[in-house]
ZAMARGU-4260 file (C-alpha; in steps of 0.2 Angstrom, whole numbers, plus 5000, padded with zeros to 4 digits):
<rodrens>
0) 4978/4618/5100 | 4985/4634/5087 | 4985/4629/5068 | 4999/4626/5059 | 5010/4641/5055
5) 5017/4642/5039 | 5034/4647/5037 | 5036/4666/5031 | 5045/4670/5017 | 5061/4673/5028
10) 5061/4655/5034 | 5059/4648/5018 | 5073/4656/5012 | 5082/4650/5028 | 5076/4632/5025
15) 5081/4634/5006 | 5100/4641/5011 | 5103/4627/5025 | 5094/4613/5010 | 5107/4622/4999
20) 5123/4619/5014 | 5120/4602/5017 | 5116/4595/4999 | 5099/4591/5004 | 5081/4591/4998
25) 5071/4609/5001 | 5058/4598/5006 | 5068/4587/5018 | 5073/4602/5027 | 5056/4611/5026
30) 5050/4592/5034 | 5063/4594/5048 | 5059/4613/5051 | 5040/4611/5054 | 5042/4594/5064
35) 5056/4604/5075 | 5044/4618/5076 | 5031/4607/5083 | 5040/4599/5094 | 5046/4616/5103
40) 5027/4623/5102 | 5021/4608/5114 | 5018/4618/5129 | 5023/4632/5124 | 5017/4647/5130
45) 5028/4661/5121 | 5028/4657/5102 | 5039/4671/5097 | 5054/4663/5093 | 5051/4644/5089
50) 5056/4649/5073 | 5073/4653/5077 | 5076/4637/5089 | 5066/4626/5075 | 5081/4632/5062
55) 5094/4628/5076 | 5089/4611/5079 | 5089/4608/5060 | 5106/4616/5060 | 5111/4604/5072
60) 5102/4587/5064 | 5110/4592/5049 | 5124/4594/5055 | 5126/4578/5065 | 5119/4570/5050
65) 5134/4575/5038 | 5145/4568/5052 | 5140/4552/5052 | 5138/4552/5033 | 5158/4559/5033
70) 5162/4545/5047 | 5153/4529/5036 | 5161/4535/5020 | 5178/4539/5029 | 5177/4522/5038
75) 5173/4513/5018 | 5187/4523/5011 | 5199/4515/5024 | 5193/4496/5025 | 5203/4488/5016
80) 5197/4477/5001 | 5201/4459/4999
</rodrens>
């Protein structure tokens, strides 16, 4: 099994620009990135560009997240109170 690659300075600065997007902790995202990155590597036999699917899925994560976080907050806005 390969150590642990740490993130070049290109990807950090990815992982600190998506943090930055979605209002969330540099080191959530940095937590999401290596877990995603991982996950791909698990058989995998070209390791060239993980790195870009890793900050895709994390794109994507985020992105659901923020929806369902819009949907919950939308759904309390609109319930009305007694």
């Amino acid at each position: 099994m390969p150590a642990p690659n740490p993130m070049q300075p290109d990807q950090q600065q990815i992982v600190a620009f998506l943090a930055r997007q979605a209002h969330v902790s540099v080191g959530d995202v940095a937590e999401l990135y290596e877990h995603e990155r991982a996950e791909l590597a698990v058989g995998a036999h070209i390791l060239t560009f993980l790195p870009i699917f890793a900050i895709r899925n994390v794109q994507e994560i985020l992105r659901r997240r923020a929806l369902v976080e819009h949907s919950a907050a939308s759904a309390t806005a609109a319930s009305p109170t007694q």
